[in-house]
C-alpha positions in Angstrom: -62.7 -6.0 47.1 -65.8 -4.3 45.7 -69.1 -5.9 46.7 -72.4 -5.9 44.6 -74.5 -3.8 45.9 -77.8 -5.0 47.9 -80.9 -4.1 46.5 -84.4 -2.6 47.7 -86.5 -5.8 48.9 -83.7 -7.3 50.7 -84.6 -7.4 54.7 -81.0 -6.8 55.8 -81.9 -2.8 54.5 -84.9 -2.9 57.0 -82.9 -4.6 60.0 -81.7 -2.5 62.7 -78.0 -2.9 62.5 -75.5 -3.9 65.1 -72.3 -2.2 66.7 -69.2 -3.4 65.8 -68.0 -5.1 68.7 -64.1 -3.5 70.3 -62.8 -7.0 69.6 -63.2 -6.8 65.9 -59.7 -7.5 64.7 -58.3 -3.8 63.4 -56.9 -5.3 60.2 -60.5 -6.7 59.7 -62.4 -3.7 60.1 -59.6 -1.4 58.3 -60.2 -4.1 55.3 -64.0 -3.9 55.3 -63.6 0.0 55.6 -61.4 0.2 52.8 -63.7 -2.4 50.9 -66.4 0.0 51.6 -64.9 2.9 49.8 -63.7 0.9 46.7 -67.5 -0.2 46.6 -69.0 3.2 46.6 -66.6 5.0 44.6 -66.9 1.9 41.7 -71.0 2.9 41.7 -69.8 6.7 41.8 -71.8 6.8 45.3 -71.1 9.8 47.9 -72.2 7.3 50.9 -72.0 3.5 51.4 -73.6 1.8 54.9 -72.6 -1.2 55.1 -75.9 -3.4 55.3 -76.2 -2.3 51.6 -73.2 -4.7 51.3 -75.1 -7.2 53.2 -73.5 -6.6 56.5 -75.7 -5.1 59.3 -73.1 -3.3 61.0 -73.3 -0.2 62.5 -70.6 1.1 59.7 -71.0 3.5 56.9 -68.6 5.8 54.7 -68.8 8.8 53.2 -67.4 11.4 50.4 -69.2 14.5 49.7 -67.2 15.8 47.9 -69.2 15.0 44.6 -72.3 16.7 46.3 -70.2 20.6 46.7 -71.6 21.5 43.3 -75.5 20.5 43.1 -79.0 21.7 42.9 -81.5 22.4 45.6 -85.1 21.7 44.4 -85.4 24.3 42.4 -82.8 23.5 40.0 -80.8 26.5 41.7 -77.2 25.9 42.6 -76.6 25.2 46.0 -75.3 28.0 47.8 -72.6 26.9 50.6 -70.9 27.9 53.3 -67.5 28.6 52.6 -66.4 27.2 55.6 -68.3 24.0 54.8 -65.4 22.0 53.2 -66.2 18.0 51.6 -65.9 15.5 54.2 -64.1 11.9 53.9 -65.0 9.6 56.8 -65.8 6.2 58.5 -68.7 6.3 60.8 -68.4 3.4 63.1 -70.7 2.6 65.7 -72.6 6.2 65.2 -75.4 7.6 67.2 -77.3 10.8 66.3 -76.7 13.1 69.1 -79.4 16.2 67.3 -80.6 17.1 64.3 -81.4 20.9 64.4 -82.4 23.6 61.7 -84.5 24.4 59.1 -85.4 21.4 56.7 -84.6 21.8 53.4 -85.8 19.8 50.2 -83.1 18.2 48.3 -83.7 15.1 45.5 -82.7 11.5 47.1 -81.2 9.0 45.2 -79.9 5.4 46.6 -77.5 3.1 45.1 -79.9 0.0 46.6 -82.6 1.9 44.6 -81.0 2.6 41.0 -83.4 5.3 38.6 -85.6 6.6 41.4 -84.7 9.9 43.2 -87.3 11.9 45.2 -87.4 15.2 47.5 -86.6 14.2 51.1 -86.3 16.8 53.8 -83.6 16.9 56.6 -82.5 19.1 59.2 -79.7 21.5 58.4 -77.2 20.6 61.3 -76.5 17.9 62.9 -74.3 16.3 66.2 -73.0 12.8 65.5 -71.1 10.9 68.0 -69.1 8.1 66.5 -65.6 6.2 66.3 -62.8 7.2 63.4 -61.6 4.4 61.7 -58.7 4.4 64.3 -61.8 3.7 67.1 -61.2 7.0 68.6 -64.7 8.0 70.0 -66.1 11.3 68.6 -68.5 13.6 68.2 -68.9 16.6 65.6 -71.1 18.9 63.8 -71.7 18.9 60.7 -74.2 21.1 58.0 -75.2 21.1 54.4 -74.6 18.4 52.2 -72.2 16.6 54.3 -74.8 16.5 56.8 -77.7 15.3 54.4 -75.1 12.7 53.6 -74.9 11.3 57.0 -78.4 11.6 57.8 -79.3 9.2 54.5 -76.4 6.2 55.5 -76.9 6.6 59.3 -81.0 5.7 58.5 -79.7 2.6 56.5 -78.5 1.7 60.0 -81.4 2.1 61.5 -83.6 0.2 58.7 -85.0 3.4 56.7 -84.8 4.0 53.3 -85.1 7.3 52.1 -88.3 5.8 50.1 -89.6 5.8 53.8 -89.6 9.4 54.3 -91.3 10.9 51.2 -95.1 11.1 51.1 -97.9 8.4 50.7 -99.3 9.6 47.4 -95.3 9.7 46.2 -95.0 6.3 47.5 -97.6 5.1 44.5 -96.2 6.9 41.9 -92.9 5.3 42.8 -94.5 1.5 43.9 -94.0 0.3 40.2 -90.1 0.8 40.1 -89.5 -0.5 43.4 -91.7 -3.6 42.6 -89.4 -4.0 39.4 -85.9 -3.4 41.6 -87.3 -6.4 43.7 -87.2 -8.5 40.7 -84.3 -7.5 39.3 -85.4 -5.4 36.7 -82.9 -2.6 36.9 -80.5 -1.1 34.7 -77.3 -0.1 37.2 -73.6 0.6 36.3 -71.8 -1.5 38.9 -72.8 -5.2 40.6 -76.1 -5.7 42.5 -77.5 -8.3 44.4 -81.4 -8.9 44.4 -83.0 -11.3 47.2 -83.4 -15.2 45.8 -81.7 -14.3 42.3 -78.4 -14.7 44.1 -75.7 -11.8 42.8 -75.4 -10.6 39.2 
């Protein structure tokens, strides 16, 4: 099933989410997991939490493979590590155990916030603890774009938006779009759903 997308202004992107309880039904979650991917790859997303289906669960998914080949801020390519290979994962129940490293400047885009992308800077490495999508309890490291990944859907568990991290004089350059998101006013590829206008 592929859900419509929850857009900026909704309150369930600001709410901390929940953990998935260890009596959630495994068919259940492996449905909603597998929901979660057909949802972000349909809006050719990298990352999908799930309150930006509406469901504030402490769940996201991620692909960064898309994100191997990109530009740094400015406009250069993105030199990797070759060890650093593309990551496909379900996060469940993730806490951020550190976030270490240089911060580096990368431009932001959100599929709850269609057209507006801005430089956010995150830590090079980080240590996640989590559970696989089999509930086995985890933790790794991870750097690079699979780790800027993970730090932009883990905050959509914790009720940030990447809008939340960039500066207060960006903030009013960028008020206008998000005012028009709110309303609907957006011109997205896949399904969205915009608070009090129901789903379209």
């Amino acid at each position: 099933m592929i859900y419509p997308i929850v857009a900026f202004g909704d309150p369930v992107l600001k709410a901390h989410a929940k953990d998935i309880p260890a009596t959630m039904p495994a068919d259940e979650l492996q449905q909603l997991i597998a929901d979660m991917y057909d949802t972000m790859y349909h809006a050719s997303g990298v990352g999908l939490a799930a309150p930006q289906i509406g469901k504030s669960v402490r769940l996201f998914v991620i692909d960064s493979t898309p994100m191997m080949d990109d530009e740094d801020e400015d406009g250069e390519k993105v030199e990797l590590d070759p060890t650093e290979a593309p990551v496909k994962r379900a996060f469940i129940n993730p806490v951020m155990v550190s976030e270490t490293g240089e911060e580096w400047g990368f431009e932001e885009g959100c599929l709850s916030i269609p057209g507006v992308r801005e430089m956010v800077y995150r830590h090079e490495t980080i240590v996640i603890r989590y559970e696989d999508e089999n509930r086995v309890q985890r933790e790794d490291t991870f750097s690079g774009m699979t780790a800027r990944v993970i730090q932009h859907e883990y905050d959509h568990l914790e009720g940030v938006l990447f809008t939340d991290l960039i500066s207060g004089f960006k903030k009013q350059l960028i008020k206008g779009k998000l005012t028009r998101i709110t309303k609907g006013d957006v011109n997205a590829d896949y399904r969205m759903r915009f608070v009090g206008q129901g789903r379209r």
